[in-house]
C-alpha positions in Angstrom: -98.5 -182.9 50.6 -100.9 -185.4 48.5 -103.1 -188.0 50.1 -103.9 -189.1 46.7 -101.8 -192.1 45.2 -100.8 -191.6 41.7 -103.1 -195.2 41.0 -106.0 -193.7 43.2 -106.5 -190.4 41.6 -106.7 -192.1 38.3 -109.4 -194.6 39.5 -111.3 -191.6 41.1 -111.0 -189.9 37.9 -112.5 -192.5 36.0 -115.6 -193.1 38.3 -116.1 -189.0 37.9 -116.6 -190.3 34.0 -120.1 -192.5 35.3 -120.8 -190.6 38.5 -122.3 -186.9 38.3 -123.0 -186.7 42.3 -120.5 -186.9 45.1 -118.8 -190.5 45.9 -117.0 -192.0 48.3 -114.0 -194.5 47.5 -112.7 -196.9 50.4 -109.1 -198.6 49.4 -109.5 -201.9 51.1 -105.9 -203.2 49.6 -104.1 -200.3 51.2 -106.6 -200.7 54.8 -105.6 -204.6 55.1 -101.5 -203.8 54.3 -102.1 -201.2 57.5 -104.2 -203.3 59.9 -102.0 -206.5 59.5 -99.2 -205.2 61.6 -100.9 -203.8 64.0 -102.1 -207.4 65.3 -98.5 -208.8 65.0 -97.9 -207.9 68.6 -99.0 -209.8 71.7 -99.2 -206.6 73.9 -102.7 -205.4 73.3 -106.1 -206.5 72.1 -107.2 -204.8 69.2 -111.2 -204.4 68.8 -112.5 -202.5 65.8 -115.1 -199.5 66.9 -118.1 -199.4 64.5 -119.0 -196.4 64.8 -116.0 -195.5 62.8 -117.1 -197.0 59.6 -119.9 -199.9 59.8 -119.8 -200.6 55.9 -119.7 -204.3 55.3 -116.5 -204.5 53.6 -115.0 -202.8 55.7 -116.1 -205.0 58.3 -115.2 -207.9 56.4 -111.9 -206.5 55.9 -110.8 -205.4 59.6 -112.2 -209.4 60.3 -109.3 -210.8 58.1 -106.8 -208.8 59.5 -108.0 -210.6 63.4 -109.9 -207.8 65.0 -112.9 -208.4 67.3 -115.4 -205.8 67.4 -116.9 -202.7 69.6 -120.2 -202.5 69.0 -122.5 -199.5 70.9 -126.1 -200.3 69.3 -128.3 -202.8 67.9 -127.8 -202.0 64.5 -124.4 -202.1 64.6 -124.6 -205.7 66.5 -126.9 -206.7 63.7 -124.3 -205.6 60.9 -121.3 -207.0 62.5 -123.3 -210.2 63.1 -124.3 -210.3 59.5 -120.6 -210.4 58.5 -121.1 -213.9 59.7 -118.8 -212.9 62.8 -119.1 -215.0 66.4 -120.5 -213.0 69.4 -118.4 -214.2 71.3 -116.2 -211.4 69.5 -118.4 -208.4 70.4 -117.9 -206.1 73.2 -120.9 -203.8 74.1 -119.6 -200.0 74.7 -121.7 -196.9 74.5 -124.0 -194.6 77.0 -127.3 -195.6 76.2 -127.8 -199.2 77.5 -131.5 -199.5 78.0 -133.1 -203.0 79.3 -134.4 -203.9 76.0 -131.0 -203.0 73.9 -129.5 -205.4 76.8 -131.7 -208.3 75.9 -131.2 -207.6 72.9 -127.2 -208.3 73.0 -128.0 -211.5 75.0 -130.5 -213.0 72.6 -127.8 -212.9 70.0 -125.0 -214.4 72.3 -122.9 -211.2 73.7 -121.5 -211.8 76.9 -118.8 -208.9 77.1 -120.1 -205.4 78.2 -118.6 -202.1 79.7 -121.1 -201.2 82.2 -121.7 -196.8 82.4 -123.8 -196.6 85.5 -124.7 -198.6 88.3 -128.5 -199.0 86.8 -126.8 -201.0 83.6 -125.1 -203.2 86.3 -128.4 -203.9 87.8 -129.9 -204.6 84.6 -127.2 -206.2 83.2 -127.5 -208.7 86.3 -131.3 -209.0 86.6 -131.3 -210.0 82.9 -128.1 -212.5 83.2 -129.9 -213.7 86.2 -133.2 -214.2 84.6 -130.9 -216.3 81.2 -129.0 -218.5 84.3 -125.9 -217.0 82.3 -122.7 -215.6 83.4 -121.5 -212.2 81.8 -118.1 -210.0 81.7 -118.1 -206.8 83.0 -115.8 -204.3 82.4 -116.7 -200.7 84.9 -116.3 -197.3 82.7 -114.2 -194.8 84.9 -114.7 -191.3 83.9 -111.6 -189.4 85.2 -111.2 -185.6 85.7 -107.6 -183.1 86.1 -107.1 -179.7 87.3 -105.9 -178.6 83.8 -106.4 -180.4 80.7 -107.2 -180.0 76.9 -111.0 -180.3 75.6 -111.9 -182.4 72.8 -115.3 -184.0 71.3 -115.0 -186.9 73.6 -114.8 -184.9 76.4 -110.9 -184.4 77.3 -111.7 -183.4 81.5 -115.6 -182.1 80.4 -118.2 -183.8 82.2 -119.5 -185.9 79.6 -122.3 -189.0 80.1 -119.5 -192.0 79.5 -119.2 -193.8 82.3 -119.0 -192.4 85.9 -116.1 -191.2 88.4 -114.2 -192.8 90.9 -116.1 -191.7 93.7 -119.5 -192.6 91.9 -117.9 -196.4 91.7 -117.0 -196.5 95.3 -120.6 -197.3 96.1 -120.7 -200.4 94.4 -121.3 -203.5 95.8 -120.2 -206.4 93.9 -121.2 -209.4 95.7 -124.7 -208.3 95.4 -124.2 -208.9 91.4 -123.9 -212.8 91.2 -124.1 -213.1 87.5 -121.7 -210.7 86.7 -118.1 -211.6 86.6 -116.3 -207.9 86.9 -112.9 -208.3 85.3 -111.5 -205.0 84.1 -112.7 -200.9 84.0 -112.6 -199.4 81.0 -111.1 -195.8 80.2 -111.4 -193.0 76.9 -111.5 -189.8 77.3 -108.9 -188.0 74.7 -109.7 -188.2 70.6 -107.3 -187.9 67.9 -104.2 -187.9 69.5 -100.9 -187.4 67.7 -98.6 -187.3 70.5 -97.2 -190.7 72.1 -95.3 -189.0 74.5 -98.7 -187.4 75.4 -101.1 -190.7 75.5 -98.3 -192.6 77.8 -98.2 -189.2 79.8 -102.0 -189.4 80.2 -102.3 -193.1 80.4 -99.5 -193.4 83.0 -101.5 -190.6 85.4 -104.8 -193.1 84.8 -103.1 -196.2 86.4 -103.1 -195.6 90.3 -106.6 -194.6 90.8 -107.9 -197.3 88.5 -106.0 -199.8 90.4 -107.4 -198.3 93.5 -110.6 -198.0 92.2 -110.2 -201.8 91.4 -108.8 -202.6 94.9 -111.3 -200.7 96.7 -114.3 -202.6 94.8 -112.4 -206.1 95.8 -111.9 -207.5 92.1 -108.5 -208.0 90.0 -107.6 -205.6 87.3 -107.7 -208.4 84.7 -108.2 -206.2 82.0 -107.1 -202.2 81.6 -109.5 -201.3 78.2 -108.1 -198.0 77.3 -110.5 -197.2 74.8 -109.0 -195.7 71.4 -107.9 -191.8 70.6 -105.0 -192.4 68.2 -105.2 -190.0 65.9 -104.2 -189.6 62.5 -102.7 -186.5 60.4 -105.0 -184.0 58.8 -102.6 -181.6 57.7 -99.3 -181.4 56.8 -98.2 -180.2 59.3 -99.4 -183.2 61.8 -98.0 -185.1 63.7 -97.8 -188.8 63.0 -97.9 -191.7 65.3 -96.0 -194.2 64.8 -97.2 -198.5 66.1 -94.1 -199.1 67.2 -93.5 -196.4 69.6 -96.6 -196.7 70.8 -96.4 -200.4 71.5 -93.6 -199.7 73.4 -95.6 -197.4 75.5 -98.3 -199.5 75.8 -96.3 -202.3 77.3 -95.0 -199.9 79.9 -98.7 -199.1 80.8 -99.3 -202.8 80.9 -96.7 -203.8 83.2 -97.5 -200.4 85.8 -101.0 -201.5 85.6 -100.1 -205.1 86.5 -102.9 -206.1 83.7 -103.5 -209.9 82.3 -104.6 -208.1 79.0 -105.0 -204.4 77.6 -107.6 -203.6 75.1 -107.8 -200.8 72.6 -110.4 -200.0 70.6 -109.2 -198.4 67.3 -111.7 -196.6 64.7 -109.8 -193.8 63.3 -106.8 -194.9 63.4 -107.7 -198.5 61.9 -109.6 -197.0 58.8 -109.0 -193.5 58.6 -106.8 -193.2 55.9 -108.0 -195.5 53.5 -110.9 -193.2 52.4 -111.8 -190.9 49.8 -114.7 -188.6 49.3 -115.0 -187.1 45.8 -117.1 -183.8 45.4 -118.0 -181.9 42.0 -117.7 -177.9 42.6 -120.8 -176.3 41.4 -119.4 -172.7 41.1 -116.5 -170.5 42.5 -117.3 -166.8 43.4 -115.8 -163.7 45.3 -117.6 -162.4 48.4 -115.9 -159.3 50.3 -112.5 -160.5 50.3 -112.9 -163.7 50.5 -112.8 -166.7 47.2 -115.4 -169.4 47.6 -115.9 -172.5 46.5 -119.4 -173.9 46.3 -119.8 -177.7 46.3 -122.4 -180.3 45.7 -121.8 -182.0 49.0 -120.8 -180.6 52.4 -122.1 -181.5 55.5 -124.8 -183.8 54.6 -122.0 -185.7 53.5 -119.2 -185.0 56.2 -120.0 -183.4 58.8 -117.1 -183.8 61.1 -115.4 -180.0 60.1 -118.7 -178.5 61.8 -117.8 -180.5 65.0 -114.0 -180.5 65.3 -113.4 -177.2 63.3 -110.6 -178.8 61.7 -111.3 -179.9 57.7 -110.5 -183.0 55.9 -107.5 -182.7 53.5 -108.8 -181.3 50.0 -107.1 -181.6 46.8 -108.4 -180.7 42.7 -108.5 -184.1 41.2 -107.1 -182.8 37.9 -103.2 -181.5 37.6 -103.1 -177.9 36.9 -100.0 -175.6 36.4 -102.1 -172.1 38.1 -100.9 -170.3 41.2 -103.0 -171.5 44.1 -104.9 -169.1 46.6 -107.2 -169.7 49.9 -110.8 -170.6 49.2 -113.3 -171.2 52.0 -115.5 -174.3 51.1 -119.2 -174.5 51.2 -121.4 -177.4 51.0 -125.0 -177.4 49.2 -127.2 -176.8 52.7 -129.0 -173.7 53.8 -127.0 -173.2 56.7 -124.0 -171.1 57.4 -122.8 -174.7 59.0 -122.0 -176.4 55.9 -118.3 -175.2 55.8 -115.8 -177.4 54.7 -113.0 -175.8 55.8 -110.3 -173.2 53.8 -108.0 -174.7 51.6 -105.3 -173.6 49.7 -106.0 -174.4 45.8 -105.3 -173.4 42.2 -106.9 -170.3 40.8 -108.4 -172.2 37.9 -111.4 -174.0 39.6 -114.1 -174.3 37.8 -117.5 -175.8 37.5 -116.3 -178.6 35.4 -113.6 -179.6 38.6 -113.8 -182.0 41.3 -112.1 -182.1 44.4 -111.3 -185.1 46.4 -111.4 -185.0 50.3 -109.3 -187.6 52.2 -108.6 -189.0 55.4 -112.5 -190.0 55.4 -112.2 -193.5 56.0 -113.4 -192.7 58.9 -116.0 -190.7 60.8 -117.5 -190.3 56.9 -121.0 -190.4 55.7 -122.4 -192.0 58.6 -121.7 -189.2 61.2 -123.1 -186.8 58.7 -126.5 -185.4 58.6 -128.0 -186.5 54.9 -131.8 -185.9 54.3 -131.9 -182.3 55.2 -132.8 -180.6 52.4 -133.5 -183.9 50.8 -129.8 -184.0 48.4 -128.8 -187.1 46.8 -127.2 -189.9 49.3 -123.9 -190.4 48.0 -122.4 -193.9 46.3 -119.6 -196.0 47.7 -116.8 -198.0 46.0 -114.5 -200.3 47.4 -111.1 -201.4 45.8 -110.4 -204.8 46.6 -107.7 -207.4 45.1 -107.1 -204.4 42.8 -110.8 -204.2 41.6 -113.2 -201.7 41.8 -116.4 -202.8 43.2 -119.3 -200.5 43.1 -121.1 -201.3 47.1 -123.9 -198.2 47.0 -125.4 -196.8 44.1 -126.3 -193.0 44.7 -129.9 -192.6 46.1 -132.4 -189.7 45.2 -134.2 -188.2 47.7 -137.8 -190.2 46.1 -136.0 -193.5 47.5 -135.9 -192.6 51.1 -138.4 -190.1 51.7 -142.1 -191.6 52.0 
């Protein structure tokens, strides 16, 4: 199975011509042909989550396809902001809601946030209060089963988002007059594949949310169900498929008895519409195992350290040799900076690159870059067929001081 587009591998091979350092490419043609669809429906809200990919263009691009945005710090406010996109289309999520990152959101007109703990209720009010404004609050509900899988989001793990049902309970609302509590938000699962398995999970999350809701004395105006769709990794994935799942969505809807239902996508928005191209600096035989040595690895993509499961890897150039399995090593001086095994021709060499997909998201920006002080890597964008170079490559003498 190839990730790589006949076009795109020929583009990538032509930027290895100027580049010597790792790159990553982001096809914004192919990301806008994805997202439009997935707006043509009038069953869910679609918010794009930041954290996913913040670069500008992509930004820009998820915008013209008619998503609003999840934003879960200032900087991210600030980027989204500088895209010349409203507030008013910015929804606060995340854990770590201190008093000044809430005045901070208000100053620059948000007025939607999910609320994690009863002190970000009282802050959130004391600081609506003290603005004579009136905000949107949506409750995160942290949900727990006898058995269930683990992932990094926390699957049935106690994890810091939000609180349970019985944490909520305590709530009084009335004592809140500047907040306007309209929906509870829910996301606990990451990468799933399955539909049959989200609208099994989401169906069991309905009755205590709505009886969460009841019990609090507010409408369930709005079910936020967070994100998790996943996207393949191997060939041997799963895939999901927007139909299907709209389908199941609409059941969810209609249980829940919700005005609206928001999602939040981030991998499954921009996943697949990235490309991270690394030079191989040697290939070696240790015990019984082949290894491939490359000039990025973690520092660059960090996500196989966290999930155990690698990005998809192919060599850039055709070859004709028999393939074998190689266990990939970044630059760093850490037994971490594994890239996964892959299964590749014997003929790597020093002169080779391979090209990691599937990195649209979850990318450079959840990696760890400066230790050990290794180049930062560039970033292209293809847009209206054009390349467009958005990052040049940084030496460590730029950013360390």
């Amino acid at each position: 199975m190839t990730f790589l587009s006949t076009p795109l591998r020929q583009t990538i091979t032509e930027l290895t011509k100027q580049e010597h350092t790792p790159f990553f490419v982001y096809d914004l043609d192919g990301l806008l042909s994805h997202l439009k669809p997935l707006t043509e429906q009038s069953v869910v809200k679609l918010w794009y989550a930041v954290k996913a990919n913040p670069l500008s263009n992509v930004i820009q691009t998820l915008d013209k396809a008619g998503f609003d945005f999840d934003v879960a710090s200032n900087g991210e406010l600030d980027q989204v902001l500088r895209q010349g996109i409203d507030a008013s289309r910015v929804l606060n999520t995340g854990p770590a809601k201190s008093k000044r990152q809430i005045q901070h959101f208000l100053s620059q007109g948000v007025r939607t946030f999910v609320a994690e703990s009863h002190n970000q209720v009282k802050w959130l009010n004391d600081a609506a209060e003290d603005l004579n404004i009136q905000l949107r609050i949506l409750l995160r509900v942290q949900l727990r089963w006898p058995e269930g899988e683990k992932n990094p989001l926390g699957g049935d793990s106690l994890t810091p988002f939000g609180l349970g049902v019985e944490q909520w309970h305590s709530l009084q609302i009335s004592k809140y007059q500047a907040l306007n509590f309209v929906g509870l938000h829910i996301f606990q699962w990451g990468n799933m594949l399955s539909t049959e398995k989200l609208a099994q999970l989401w169906t069991q999350m309905v009755p205590p949310l709505k009886a969460l809701a009841d019990n609090l004395g507010f409408k369930l105006d709005i079910l936020d169900l967070g994100g998790g769709l996943g996207i393949p990794y191997s060939e041997n994935d799963a895939q999901l498929t927007w139909p299907t799942l709209i389908d199941a969505l609409a059941q969810i809807k209609a249980s829940a008895g919700a005005t609206e239902l928001w999602m939040e996508l981030g991998r499954y928005a921009v996943g697949e519409f990235g490309h991270y191209a690394n030079p191989v600096v040697e290939q070696k035989q240790n015990y019984d195992e082949h290894q491939l040595i490359m000039s990025g690895g973690i520092n660059h993509l960090l996500r196989p350290a966290v999930t155990n499961q690698a990005f998809p890897c192919e060599l850039l150039r055709n070859s004709s040799a028999a393939s074998r399995s190689y266990v990939l090593h970044g630059p760093l001086c850490t037994a971490l900076d594994n890239l996964g095994y892959h299964t590749l021709p014997k003929d790597i060499h020093e002169q080779d690159w391979l090209v990691f997909s599937q990195c649209g998201a979850y990318g450079f920006t959840e990696s760890m870059p400066y230790f050990l002080c290794h180049e930062l890597p560039a970033e292209y964008v293809i847009e209206h067929g054009k390349i467009c170079h958005v990052r040049a490559m940084q030496h460590a003498s730029d950013y360390l001081r």
